[in-house]
Residue, then its C-alpha position, 0 to 999 in steps of 0.5 A: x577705807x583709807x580716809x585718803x585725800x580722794x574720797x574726801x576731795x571736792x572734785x569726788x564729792x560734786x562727781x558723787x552728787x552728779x550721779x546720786x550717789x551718797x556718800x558716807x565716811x564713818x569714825x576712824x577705828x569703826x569696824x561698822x563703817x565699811x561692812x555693807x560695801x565690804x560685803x557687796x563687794x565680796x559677793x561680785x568678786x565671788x559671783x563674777x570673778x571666781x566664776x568665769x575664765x578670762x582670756x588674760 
């Protein structure tokens, strides 16, 4: 994560919290802050993207 001027930002928080989802920003320099979703996100690009033919 960047730690840009979005995530951080009043309109992302109450968009955040109006859908339940918690958010978590960890010290700058932490290698452990980004590794759950780092990870997630790995698997759905492996699982959904490298597996299928799209049209473009």
């Amino acid at each position: 994560m960047d730690r840009g001027s979005e995530y951080p930002s009043r309109k992302f928080r109450c968009a955040c919290r109006k859908l339940g989802v918690f958010q978590s920003m960890g010290r700058v320099g932490s290698c452990f802050t980004n590794a759950v979703s780092e990870a997630f996100n790995n698997v759905l690009k492996v699982e959904y993207i490298h597996r299928r033919a799209f049209a473009t």
